[in-house]
C-alpha positions as CSV (number, residue, x, y, z in Angstrom):
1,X,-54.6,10.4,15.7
2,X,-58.5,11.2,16.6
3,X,-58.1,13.1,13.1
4,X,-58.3,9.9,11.3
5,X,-62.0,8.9,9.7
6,X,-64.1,6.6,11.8
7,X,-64.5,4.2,8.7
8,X,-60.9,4.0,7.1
9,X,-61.5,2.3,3.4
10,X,-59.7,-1.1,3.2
11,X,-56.8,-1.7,0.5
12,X,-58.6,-3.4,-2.0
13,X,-56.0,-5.9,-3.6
14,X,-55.7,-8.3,-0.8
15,X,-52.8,-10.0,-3.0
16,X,-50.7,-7.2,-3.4
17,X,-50.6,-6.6,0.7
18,X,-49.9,-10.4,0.8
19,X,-47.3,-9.8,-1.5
20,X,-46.0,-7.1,0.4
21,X,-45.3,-9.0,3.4
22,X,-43.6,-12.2,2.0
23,X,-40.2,-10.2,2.4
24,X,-41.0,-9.8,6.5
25,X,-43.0,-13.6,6.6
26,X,-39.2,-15.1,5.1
27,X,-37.2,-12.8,7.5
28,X,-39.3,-14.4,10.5
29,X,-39.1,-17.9,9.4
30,X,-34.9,-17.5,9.2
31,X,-35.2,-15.7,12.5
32,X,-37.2,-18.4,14.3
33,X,-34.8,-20.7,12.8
34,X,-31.9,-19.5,13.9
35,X,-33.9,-19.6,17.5
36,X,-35.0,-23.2,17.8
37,X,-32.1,-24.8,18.7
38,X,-33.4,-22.8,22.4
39,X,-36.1,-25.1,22.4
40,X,-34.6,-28.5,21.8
41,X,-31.2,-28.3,23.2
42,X,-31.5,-27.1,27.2
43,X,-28.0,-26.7,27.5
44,X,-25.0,-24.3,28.4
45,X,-23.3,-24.9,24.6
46,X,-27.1,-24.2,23.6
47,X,-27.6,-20.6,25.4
48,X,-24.4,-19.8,26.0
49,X,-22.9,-19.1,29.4
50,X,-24.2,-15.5,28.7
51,X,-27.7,-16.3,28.3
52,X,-27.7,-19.9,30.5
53,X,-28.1,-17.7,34.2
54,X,-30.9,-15.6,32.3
55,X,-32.5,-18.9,30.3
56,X,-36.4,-18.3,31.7
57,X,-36.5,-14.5,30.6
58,X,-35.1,-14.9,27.6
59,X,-37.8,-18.4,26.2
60,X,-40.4,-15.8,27.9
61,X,-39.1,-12.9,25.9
62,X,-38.6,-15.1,22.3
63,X,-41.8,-17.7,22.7
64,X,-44.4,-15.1,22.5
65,X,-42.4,-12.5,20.4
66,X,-42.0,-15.3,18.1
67,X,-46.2,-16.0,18.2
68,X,-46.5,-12.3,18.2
69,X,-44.5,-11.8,15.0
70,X,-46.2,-14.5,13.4
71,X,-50.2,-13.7,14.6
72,X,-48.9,-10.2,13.8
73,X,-48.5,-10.6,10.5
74,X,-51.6,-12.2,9.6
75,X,-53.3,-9.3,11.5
76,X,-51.3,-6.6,9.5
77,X,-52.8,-8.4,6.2
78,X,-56.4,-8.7,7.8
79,X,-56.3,-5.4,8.9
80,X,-54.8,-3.6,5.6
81,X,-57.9,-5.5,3.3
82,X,-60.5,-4.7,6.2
83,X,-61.3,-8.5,7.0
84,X,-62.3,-7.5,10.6
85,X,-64.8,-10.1,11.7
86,X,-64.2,-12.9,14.4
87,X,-60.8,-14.4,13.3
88,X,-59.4,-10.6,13.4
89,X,-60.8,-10.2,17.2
90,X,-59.3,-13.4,17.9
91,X,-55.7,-13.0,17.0
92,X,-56.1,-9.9,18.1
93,X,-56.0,-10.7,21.8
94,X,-53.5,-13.2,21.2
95,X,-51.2,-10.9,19.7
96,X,-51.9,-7.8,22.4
97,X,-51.0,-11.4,25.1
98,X,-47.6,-12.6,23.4
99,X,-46.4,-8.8,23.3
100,X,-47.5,-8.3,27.0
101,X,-46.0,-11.4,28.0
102,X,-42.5,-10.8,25.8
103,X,-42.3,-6.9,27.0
104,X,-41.9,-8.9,30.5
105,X,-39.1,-11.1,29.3
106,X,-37.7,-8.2,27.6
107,X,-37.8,-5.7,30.3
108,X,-36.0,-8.4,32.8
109,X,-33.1,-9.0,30.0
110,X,-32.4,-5.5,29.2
111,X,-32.1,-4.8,33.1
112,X,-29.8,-7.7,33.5
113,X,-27.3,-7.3,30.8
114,X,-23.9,-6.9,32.3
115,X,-22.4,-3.0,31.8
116,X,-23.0,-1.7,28.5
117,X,-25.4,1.1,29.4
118,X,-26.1,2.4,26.5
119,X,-27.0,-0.9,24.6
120,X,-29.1,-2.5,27.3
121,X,-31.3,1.4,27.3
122,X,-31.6,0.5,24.0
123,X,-33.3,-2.8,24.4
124,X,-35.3,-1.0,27.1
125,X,-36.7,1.2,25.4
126,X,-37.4,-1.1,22.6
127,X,-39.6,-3.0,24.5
128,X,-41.4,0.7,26.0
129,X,-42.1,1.6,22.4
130,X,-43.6,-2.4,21.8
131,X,-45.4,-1.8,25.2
132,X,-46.9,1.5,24.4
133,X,-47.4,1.0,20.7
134,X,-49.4,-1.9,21.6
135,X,-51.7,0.0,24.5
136,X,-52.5,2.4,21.5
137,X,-53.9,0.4,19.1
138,X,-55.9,-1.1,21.6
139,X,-57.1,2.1,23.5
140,X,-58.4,3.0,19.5
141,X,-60.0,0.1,19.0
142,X,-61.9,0.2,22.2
143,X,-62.9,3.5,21.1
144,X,-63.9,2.4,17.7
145,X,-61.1,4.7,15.9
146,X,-60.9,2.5,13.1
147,X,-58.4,4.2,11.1
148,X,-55.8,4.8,14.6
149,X,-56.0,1.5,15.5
150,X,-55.0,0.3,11.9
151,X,-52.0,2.8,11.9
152,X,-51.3,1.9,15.7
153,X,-51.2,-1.3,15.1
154,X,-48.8,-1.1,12.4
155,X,-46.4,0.9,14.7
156,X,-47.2,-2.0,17.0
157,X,-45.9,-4.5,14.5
158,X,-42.9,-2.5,13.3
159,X,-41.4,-2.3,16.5
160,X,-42.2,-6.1,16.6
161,X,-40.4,-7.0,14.1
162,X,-37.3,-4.8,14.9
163,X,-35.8,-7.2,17.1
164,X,-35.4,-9.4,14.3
165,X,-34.6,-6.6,12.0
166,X,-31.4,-5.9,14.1
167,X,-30.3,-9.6,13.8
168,X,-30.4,-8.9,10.4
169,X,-28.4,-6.0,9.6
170,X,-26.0,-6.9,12.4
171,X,-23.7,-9.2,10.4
172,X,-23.8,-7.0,6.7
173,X,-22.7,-3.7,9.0
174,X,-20.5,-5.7,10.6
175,X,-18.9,-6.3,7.2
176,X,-18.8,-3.1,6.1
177,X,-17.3,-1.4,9.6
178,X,-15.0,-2.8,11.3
179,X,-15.6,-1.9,15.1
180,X,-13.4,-3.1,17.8
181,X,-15.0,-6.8,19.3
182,X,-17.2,-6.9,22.0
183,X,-18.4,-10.0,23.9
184,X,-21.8,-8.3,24.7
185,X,-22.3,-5.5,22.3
186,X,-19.5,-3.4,20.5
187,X,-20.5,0.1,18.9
188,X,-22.6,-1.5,15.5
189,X,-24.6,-3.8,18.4
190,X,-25.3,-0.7,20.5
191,X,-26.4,1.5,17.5
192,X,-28.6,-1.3,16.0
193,X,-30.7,-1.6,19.8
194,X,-31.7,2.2,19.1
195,X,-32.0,2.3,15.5
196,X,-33.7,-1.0,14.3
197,X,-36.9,0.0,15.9
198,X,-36.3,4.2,16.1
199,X,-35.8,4.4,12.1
200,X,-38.4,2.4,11.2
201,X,-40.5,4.2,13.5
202,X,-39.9,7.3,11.8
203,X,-40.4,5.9,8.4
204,X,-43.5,4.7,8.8
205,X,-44.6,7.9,10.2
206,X,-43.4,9.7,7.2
207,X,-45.5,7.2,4.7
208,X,-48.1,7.8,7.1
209,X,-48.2,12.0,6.6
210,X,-47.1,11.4,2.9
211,X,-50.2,9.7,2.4
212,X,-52.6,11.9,4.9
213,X,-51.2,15.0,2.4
214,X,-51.6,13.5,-0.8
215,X,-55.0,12.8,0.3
216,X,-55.5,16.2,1.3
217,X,-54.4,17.7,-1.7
218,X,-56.4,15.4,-4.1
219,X,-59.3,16.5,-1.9
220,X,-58.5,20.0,-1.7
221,X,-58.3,19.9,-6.1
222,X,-61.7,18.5,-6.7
């Protein structure tokens, strides 16, 4: 990444970034919903018998992943149209706090999940690539590596947003392959824990060397 420019140009249409992120913003705000019923209803019926033993790691895994996805966002759209002054700091170490604090939660429920390996190494790693991701973009930062901390950071806030990614493509896979039931995680649950954050990954990298080749070529033609 230390082949990025120092001063990375903002995107200039601070609209059209807003814009882009309304489809992730609505996905959050039906994910958090779906959630609440963790925060008002401390019962068994609430978390489930599968979730009541683990109940701590799992409000210390969704309460900050749910301030992180939300401080994230505005950070993403801050970031992407280069407003980098005090409020941009500020969330900052908020955000780089919730994921530090939800890795933890995450870590202690992957570990704990009853059998299914392959899932729960899933999860794990999940919350490894949140970890590191995170450490990246602010390792660049410190450094002043403008333009690695801005893609960093969006790796950082991809794999944020994975977990909630999986609860939504859970249920329309579900309906289009039938897999045998699972009370934990059948086969579309275990493939989702690797590929909701592993494939997006990837993608993003791709736009990323898309872009750094256009660029290059443009350059190279003048």
């Amino acid at each position: 990444m230390a082949s990025h420019s120092q001063g990375a140009p903002p995107i200039r249409y601070g609209w059209v970034v807003g814009l882009m992120l309304v489809v992730p913003g609505a996905v959050l705000a039906w994910f958090a919903g779906g959630a609440l019923h963790y925060l008002t209803d401390w019962s068994v019926a609430s978390f489930t018998p599968y979730y009541w033993g683990r109940r701590i790691g799992l409000l210390v895994h969704i309460v900050p992943g749910m301030v992180a996805s939300s401080v994230g966002l505005a950070q993403v759209w801050l970031g992407l149209t280069g407003r980098s002054g005090v409020a941009h700091r500020l969330l900052g170490r908020v955000y780089v706090v919730a994921v530090g604090t939800g890795c933890g939660g995450a870590v202690y429920l992957a570990l704990t999940i009853p059998g299914h390996f392959a899932y729960a190494s899933g999860l794990f790693f999940l919350a490894m690539a949140w970890a590191v991701t995170t450490v990246m973009a602010v390792v660049t930062i410190r450094a002043r590596m403008v333009a690695a901390h801005r893609y960093w950071m969006l790796r950082s806030y991809t794999v944020t947003f994975a977990f909630a990614l999986l609860r939504v493509v859970d249920q329309p896979l579900h309906w289009l392959i039938p897999v045998p039931a699972d009370p934990v995680a059948d086969q579309i649950g275990t493939m989702t824990a690797w590929a909701s954050w592993a494939l997006p990954l990837l993608a993003l990298d791709v736009v990323f060397q898309l872009r750094r080749i256009i660029s290059e070529n443009r350059q190279s033609h003048r």
